[in-house]
DRENLUMLO-891693 format. One line per field, with one value per residue (C-alpha): residue in one letter; x, z negated, y negated. Coordinates in steps of 0.05 Angstrom, whole numbers, plus 5000, padded with zeros to 4 digits. Example, Ala and Ser with C-alpha at 12.3 -4.5 7.8 and 13.67 -1.06 7.14 Angstrom:
REM DRENLUMLO-891693
resn c(A, S)
c1 c(5246, 5273)
c3 c(4844, 4857)
c2 c(5090, 5021)
END
This chain:
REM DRENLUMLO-891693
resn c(X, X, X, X, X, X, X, X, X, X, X, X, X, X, X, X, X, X, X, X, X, X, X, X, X, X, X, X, X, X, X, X, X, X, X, X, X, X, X, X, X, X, X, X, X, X, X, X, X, X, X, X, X, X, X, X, X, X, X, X, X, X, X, X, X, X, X, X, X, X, X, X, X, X, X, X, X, X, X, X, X, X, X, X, X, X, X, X, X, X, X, X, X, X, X, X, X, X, X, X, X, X, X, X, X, X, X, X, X, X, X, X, X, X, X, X, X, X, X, X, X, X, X, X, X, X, X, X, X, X, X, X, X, X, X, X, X, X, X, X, X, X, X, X, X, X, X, X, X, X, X, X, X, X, X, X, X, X, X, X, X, X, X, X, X, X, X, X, X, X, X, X, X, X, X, X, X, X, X, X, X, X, X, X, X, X, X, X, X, X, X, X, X, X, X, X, X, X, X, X, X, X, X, X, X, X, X, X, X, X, X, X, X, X, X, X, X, X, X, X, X, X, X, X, X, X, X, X, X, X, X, X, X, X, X, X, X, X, X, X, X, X, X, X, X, X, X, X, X, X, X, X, X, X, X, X, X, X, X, X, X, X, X, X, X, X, X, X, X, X, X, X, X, X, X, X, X, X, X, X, X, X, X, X, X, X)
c1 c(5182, 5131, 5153, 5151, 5166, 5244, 5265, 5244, 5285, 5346, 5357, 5353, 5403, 5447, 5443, 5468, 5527, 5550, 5551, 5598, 5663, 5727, 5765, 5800, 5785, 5862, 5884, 5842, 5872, 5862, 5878, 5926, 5887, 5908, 5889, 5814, 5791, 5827, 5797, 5726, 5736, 5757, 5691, 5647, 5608, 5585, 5643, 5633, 5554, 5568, 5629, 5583, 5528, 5548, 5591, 5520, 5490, 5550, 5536, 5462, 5455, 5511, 5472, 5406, 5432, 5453, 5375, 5352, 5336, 5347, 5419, 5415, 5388, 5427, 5489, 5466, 5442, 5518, 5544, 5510, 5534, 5599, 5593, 5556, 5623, 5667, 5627, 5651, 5728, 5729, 5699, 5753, 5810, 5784, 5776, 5855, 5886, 5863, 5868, 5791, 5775, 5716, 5707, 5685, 5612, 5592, 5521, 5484, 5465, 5388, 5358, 5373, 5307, 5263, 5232, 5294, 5316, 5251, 5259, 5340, 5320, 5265, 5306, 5368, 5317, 5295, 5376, 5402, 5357, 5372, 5454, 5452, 5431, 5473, 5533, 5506, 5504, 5577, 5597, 5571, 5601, 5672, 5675, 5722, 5772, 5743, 5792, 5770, 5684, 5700, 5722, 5661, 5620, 5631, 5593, 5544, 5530, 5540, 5473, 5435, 5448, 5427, 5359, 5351, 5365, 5323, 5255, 5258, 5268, 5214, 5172, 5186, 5175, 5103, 5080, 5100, 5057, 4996, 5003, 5029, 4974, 4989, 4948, 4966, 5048, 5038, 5011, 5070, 5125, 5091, 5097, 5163, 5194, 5158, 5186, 5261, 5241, 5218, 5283, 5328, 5297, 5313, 5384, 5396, 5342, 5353, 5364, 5378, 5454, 5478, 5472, 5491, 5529, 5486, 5507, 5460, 5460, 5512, 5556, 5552, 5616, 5588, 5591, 5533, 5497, 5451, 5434, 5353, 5307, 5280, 5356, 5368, 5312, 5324, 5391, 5356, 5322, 5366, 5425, 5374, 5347, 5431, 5436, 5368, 5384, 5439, 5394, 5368, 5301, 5262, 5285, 5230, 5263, 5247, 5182, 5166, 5220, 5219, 5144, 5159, 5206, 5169, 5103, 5147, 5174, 5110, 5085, 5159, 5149, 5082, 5101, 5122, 5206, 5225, 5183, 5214, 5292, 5297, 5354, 5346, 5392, 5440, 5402, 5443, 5492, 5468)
c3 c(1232, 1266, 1262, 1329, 1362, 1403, 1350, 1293, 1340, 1351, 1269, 1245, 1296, 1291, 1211, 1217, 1259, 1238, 1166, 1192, 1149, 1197, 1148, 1151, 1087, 1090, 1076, 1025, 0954, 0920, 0844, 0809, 0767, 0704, 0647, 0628, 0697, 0741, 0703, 0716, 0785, 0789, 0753, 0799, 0826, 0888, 0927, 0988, 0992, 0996, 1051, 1095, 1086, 1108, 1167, 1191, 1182, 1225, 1277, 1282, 1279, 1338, 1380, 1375, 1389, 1459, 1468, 1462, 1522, 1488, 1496, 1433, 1387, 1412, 1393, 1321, 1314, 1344, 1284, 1229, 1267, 1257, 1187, 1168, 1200, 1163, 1099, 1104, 1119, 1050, 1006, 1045, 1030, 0960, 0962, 0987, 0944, 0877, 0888, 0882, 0891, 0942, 1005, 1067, 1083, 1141, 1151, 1215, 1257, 1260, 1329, 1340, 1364, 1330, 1279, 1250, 1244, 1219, 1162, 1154, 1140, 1088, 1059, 1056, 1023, 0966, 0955, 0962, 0908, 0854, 0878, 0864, 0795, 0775, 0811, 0757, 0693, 0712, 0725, 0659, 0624, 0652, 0673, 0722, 0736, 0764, 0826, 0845, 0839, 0881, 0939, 0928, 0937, 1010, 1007, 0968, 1007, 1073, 1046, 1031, 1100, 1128, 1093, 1106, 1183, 1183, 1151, 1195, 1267, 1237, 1229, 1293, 1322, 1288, 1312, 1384, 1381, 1348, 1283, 1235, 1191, 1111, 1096, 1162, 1146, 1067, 1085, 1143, 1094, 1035, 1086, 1103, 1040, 1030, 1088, 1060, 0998, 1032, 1073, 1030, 0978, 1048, 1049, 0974, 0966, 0975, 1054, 1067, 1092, 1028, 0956, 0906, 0837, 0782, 0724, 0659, 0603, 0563, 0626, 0639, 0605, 0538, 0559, 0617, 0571, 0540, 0598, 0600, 0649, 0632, 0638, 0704, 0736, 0699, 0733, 0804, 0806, 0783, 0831, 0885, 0874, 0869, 0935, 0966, 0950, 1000, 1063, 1107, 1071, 1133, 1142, 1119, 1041, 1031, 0982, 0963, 0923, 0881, 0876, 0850, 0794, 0769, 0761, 0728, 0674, 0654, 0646, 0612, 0566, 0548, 0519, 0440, 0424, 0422, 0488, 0530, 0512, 0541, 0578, 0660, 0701, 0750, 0831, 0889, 0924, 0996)
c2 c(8743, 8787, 8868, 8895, 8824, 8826, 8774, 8832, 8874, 8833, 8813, 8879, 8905, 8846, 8844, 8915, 8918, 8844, 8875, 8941, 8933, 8959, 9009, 9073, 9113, 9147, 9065, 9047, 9029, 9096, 9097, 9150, 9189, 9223, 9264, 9260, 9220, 9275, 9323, 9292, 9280, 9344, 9372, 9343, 9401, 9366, 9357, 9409, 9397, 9321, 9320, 9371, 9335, 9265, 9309, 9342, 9275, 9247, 9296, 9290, 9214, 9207, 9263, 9226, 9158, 9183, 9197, 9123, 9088, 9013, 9001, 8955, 9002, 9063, 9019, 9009, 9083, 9106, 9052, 9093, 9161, 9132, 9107, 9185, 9212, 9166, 9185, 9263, 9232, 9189, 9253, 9297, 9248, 9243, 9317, 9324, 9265, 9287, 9360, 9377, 9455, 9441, 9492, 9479, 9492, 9511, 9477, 9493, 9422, 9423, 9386, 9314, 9288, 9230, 9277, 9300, 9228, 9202, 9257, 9244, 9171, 9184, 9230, 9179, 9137, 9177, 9200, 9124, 9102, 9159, 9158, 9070, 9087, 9149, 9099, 9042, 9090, 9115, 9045, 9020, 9071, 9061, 9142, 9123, 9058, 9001, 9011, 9079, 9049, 8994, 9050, 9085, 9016, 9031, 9080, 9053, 8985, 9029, 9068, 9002, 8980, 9048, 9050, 8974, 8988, 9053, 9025, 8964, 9010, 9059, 8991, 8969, 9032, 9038, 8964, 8986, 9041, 8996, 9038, 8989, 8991, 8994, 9052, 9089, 9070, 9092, 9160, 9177, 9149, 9190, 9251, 9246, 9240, 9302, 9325, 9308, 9344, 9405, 9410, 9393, 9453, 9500, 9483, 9502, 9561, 9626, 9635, 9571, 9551, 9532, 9546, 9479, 9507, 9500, 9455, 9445, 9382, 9430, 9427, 9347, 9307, 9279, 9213, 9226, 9279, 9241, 9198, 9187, 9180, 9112, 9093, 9123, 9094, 9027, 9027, 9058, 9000, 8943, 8962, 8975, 8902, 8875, 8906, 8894, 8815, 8812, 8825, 8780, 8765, 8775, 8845, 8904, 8935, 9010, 9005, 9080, 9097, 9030, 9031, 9105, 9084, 9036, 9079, 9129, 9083, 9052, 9122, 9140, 9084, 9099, 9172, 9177, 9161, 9235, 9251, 9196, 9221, 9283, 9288, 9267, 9314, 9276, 9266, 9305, 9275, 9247)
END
């Protein structure tokens, strides 16, 4: 399979929308909750940030699809818009079932041109990654019954296929334009996860359109408080490779984030016993 080639083009918009699972998040098989899971559910301080931020993402992914000229890939960017929007219905259902004390943010849509998407997608990226292995640690543990995880798993294998999607149109993109190169690609993915980074840090600073509550190790439930960083990106990269493994082999896999991880745990594991627990604080919901 040669990036850039119509065949390139036609898998990894076909792999896409033939992997689009037809739900309504309202119909779902949503768990009662009682007692100490309500109460963590509950305690979740990320609720509002994460249904306005799949709803902007909604918003902004539908608006730029109606931009692309190629019919087949403006249907597949209008699937994820769809999917984003979907996103913000399932965290406000799961908001309004289990009686979660989230307001509504208002978040301002930025432009919906190619840059903002380019930096959306990097961005989904880097928050995919860090979400599949917070979603692994709080599986393993059993925080929450195995019935409410497997709704979430939506989510989670609706992420995989967006970042899957998004690195093979960037590719594809980038070959078109003759600059494919590794060392050319490396530095513009480098730069706009940087990119994500930065923006992201606007939303949340001071002056930006949001401000997320702030939560410490004291504040985390005891059975996530002594969570490490060589086992969160252990389990980052594990679940990334349990989803990764049910693409089409041919299709481009997000590197950076991976290649990250792994750099960060040989130098994790390299540190003396008492350096290497310290406590990692829980990624940002995406």
């Amino acid at each position: 399979m040669v990036v850039g080639s119509p065949e390139h083009r036609e898998l990894f918009c076909r792999a896409f929308v033939e992997t689009h699972r037809a739900f309504e998040p309202e119909k779902l098989p949503w768990p009662t909750l009682e007692g100490r899971e309500l109460a963590r559910l509950r305690g979740f301080p990320l609720w509002s940030y994460a249904r306005s931020i799949e709803e902007r993402a909604g918003r902004m992914v539908t608006a730029f699809a109606r931009t692309i000229g190629d019919p087949v890939i403006r249907d597949a960017i209008a699937l994820q818009g769809y999917e984003e929007t979907r996103h913000g219905r399932l965290i406000d259902h799961a908001i309004e079932r289990y009686g979660v004390n989230a307001a509504r943010l208002a978040l301002d849509d930025g432009p919906a041109d190619r840059e903002s998407f380019l930096i959306f997608g990097f961005g989904e990226c880097s928050d995919s990654f860090l979400g599949f292995g917070a979603f692994a640690i709080v599986r393993q543990k059993k925080f929450f019954p195995e019935a409410l995880m497997e709704i979430f798993e939506h989510l989670l294998w609706e992420e995989a296929r967006h970042i899957v999607f998004f690195m093979n149109w960037w590719r594809y993109e980038r070959a078109l334009a003759g600059e494919d190169g590794f060392f050319a690609r490396t530095a513009s993915a480098l730069s706009y996860h940087y990119k994500a980074i930065g923006g992201a840090a606007d939303r949340v600073g001071s002056g930006g359109d949001v401000t997320l509550p702030k939560f410490s190790r004291e504040s985390l439930d005891p059975a996530l408080r002594d969570v490490s960083p060589i086992e969160l990106l252990e389990a980052a990269l594990a679940e990334s490779r349990r989803l990764m493994d049910r693409f089409d082999p041919r299709l481009v896999r997000p590197t950076v984030m991976p290649l990250t991880a792994t750099l960060l745990l040989a130098a994790l594991r390299a540190l003396p016993p008492r350096q290497r627990t310290v406590p990692a604080a829980l990624p940002r919901a995406s």
